[in-house]
C-alpha positions as CSV (number, residue, x, y, z in Angstrom):
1,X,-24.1,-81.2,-45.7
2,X,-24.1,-78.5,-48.4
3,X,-25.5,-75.3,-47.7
4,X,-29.2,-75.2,-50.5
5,X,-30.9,-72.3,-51.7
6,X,-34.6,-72.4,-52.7
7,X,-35.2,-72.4,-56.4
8,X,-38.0,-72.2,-58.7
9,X,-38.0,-72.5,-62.8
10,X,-41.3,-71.3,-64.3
11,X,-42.7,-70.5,-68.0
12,X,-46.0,-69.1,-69.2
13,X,-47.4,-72.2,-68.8
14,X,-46.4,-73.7,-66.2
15,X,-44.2,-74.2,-63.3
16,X,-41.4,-76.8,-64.2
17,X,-39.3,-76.7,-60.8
18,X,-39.7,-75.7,-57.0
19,X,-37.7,-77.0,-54.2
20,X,-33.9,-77.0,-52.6
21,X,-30.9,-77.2,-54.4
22,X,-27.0,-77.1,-53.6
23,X,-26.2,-74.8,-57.1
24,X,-27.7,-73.5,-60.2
25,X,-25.8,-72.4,-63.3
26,X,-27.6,-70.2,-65.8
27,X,-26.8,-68.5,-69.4
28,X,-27.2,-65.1,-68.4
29,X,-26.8,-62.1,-71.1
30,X,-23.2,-61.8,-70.6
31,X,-22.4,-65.6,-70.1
32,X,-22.7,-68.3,-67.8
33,X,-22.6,-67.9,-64.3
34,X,-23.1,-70.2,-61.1
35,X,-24.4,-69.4,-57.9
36,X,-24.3,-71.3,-54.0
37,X,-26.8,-70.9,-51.3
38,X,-26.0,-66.9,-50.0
39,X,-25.5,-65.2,-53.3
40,X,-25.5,-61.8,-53.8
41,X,-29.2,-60.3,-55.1
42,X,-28.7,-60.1,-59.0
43,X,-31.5,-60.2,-61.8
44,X,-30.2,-60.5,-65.6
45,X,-31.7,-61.6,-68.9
46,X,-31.1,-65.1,-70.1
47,X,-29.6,-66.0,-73.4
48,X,-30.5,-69.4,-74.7
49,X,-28.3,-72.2,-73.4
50,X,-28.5,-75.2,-71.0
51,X,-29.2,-74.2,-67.4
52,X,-27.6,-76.5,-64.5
53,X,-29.1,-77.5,-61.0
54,X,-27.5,-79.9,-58.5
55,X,-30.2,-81.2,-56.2
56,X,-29.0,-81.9,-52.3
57,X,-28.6,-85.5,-53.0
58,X,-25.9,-84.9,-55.6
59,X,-27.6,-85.6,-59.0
60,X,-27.1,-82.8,-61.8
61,X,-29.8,-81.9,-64.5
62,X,-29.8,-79.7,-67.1
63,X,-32.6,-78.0,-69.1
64,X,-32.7,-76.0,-72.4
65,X,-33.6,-72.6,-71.9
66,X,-34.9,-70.4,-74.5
67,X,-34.0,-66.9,-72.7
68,X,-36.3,-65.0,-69.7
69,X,-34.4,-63.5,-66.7
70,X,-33.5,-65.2,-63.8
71,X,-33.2,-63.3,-60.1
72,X,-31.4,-64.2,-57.0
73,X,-32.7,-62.7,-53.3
74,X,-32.6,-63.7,-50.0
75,X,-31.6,-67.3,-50.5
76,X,-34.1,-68.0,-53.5
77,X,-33.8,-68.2,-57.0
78,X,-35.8,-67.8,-59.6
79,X,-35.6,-68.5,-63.6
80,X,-38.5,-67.1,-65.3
81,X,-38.4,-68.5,-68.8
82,X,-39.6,-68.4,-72.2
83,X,-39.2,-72.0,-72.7
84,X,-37.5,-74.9,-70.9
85,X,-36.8,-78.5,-72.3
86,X,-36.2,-81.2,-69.7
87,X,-36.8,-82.1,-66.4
88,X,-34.8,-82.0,-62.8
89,X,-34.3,-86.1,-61.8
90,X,-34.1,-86.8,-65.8
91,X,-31.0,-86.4,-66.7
């Protein structure tokens, strides 16, 4: 069994994701970057770009992002966004 991280995508209106996932990939300021349950505490801006989860029973979605900032601490994740486009399970 993967190791899963808890992560939550939210935007000014509403909250679009909570729950455990193996790995997230984001388009951070300075380019894409991934991260696995146990990361290392980070916060960065988002650009615009396609953000990436894999859920723990192997299915991969990704969303449009429209920029925000997204942290990582203790084993949680967050994406705070301006926008988002799509849906975890629909893609």
């Amino acid at each position: 069994m993967a190791n899963l991280f808890y992560l939550s995508i939210l935007t000014p209106e509403k909250a679009v994701f909570s729950g455990q996932v193996e790995y997230v990939e984001v388009p951070g300021a300075e380019g894409y970057l991934g991260v696995l349950a146990h990361h290392a505490a980070l916060v960065t801006a988002l650009a615009a770009g396609d953000l990436t989860v894999r859920t723990p029973d192997g299915a991969t979605s990704k969303l449009a992002v429209s920029g925000g900032f997204f942290e990582v601490s203790n084993n949680k994740a967050s994406v705070l966004a301006d926008s988002v486009t799509g849906a975890i399970g629909a893609g």
